[in-house]
N, C-alpha and C positions, 0 to 999 in steps of 0.2 A: 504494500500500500504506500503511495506517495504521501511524501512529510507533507502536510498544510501550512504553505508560511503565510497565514494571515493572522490578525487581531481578532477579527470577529467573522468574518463572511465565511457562512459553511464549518462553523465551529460544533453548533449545532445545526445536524442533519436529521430531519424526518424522512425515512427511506418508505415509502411506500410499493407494494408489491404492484398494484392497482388504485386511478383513483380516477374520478369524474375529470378533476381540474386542480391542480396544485395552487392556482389564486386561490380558490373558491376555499378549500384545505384550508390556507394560510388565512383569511379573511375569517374565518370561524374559529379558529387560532385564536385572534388577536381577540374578537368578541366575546372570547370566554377567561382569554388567559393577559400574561405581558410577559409577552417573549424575548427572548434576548436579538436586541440588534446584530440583524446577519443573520437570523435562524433562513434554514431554508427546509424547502418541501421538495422532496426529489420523488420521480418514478419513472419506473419502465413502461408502463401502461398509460399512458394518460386517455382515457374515454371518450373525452368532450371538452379539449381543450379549446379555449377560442381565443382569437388575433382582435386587429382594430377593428372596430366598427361590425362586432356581432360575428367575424367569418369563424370558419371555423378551422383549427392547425389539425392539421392529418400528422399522426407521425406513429410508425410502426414499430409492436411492443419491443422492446430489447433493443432498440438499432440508434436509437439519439438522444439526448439530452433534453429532459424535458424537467423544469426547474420552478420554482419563485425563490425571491431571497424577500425578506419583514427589512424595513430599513426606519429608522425615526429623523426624518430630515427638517426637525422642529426648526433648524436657524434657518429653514425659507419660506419666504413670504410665499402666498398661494401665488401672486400675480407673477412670481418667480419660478412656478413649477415646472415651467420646459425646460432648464435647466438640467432638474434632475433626469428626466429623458434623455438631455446630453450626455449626461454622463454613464449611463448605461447604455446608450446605442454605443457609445466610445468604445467603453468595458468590451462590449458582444466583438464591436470590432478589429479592436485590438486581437482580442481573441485566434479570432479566426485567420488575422494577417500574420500569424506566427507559424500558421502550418498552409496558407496559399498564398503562392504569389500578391506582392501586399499591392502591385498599380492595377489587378484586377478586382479588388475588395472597397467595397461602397457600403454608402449610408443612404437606402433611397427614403427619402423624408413621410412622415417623420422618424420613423426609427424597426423599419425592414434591412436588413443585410444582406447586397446582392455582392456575387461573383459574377461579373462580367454582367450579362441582364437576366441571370437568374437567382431566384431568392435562396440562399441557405440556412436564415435566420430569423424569429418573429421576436417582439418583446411586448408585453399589455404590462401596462403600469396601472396601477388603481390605487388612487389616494384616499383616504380618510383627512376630512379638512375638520379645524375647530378654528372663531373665527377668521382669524387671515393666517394663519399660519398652517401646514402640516403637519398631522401629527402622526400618522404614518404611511408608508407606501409598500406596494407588496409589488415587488416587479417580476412578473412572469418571461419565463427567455426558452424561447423552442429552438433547439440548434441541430441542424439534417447531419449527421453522421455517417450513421454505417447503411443508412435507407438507401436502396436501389429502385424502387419502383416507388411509384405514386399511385396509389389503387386509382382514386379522386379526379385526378389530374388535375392539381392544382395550376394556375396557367405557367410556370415557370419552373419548376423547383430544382434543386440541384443541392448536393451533397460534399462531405468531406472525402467520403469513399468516391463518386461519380468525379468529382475534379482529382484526386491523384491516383485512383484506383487501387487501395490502402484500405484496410480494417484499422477502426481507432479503440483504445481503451477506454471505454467510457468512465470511470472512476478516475484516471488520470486526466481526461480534457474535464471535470468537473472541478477539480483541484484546481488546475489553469483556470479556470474561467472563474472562480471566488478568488483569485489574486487581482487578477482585473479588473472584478467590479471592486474588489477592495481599493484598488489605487485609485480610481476614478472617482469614487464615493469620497474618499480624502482628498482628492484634487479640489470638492466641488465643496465640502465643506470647510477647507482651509481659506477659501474666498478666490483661488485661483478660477476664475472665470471667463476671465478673457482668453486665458492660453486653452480651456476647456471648449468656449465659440470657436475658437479659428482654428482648434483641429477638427470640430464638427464639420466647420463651413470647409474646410480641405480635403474632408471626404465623403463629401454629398455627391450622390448620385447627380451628373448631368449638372452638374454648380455650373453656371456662367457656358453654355453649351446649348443652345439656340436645338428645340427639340418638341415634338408635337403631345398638345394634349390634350382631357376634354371635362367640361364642363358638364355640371351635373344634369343641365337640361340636353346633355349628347352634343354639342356641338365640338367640336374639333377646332383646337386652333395654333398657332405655335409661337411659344415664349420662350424668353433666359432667366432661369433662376439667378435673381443676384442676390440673397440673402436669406434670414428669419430674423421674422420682428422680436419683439421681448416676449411677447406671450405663444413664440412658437408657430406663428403663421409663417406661410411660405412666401416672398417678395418674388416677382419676376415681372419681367419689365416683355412687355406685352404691346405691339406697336408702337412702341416706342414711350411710353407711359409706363411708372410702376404701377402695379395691381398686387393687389394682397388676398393669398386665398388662404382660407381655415379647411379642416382635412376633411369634410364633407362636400366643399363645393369644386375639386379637382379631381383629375384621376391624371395617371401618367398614360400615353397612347404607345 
């Protein structure tokens, strides 16, 4: 078993044989119990896991990382919570740029993980607010592994195995992956936020890359992402005008 050099992240592990959803685990956690910052919920089987906006993550029992880590991010203001997004899309990517080529690993906004233009990674954060502050986040992170097929066909998906044609240790990419969210989680809490933005904004998918996309009522159009605002909308300059979208009124094409 690999040493864990973290403080807290994956200190304590809840290993689940089987479970619906390791949020949903974690979120019942916290409302009955106060668990230690870092705790995570791990399993082979996840049921009924689900991504942004309702979808749902396929991921085949044994073959990938399927995770939440409890975090208490009390020193950020609510209007401040994309932050913490940043800093675990960072975490995920960092991750995954240690075992593939890191100029084909992306951040496609807000916080998916593509290799080249297919997804290997999902993350769902779910906050618990009291008034303007955080008082805890449970961040869910699905990361494709040793998965070869997609029953579902999800529209893209791709793998650690599918990109190097390798079987990985899942116990040991889980160790890695609680160092990285560990260093990120401290990057964002020591007030480093600027160097935490401008490695976000360095590995966004399509950043400053003029590329087509559509609008919720289906139109099709094509814009450059130049940015994200403070609350995490997307900036892209759009005929020649900035326009700002929120993550229901886009899609990428």
């Amino acid at each position: 078993m690999r040493r864990l050099n973290t403080l807290f992240v994956g200190q304590v592990v809840h290993d689940l044989p089987t479970v619906a959803s390791t949020n949903e685990y974690a979120l019942t956690l916290l409302s009955k119990s106060n668990p230690a910052e870092g705790t995570a919920i791990s399993t082979g089987n996840q049921t009924a896991g689900r991504g942004q906006i309702g979808s749902q993550w396929e991921s085949e029992p044994g073959k990938n990382i399927t995770l939440s880590v409890i975090f208490y991010p009390d020193f950020l203001l609510v209007k401040n919570q994309f932050q913490l997004n940043q800093a675990v899309a960072m975490a995920v990517c960092d991750f995954v740029k240690k075992y593939l080529p890191v100029s084909k690993v992306s951040i496609k906004w807000p916080n998916d993980i593509y290799v080249g233009a297919r997804k290997i990674a999902g993350i769902l954060l779910q906050n618990s607010l009291i008034n303007n502050q955080i008082r805890s986040t449970v961040a869910g992170i699905g990361i494709n592994v040793n998965q070869t097929v997609f029953a579902t066909n999800p529209p893209n998906p791709t793998s650690l195995c599918l990109e190097t044609g390798e079987n990985f240790d899942l116990e040991e990419l889980r160790s890695s992956l609680f160092e990285r969210l560990e260093a990120r989680f401290l990057q964002l809490k020591s007030g480093k936020i600027l160097p935490l933005q401008q490695d976000y904004l360095g590995n966004l998918y399509r950043f400053q890359a003029p590329a087509k996309f559509q609008r919720s009522d289906g139109e099709i159009f094509e814009g450059t992402i130049t940015g994200i605002d403070e609350s995490g909308r997307l900036k892209m300059a759009v005929q020649g005008r900035e326009t700002i979208f929120d993550l229901k009124e886009i899609r990428f094409h």
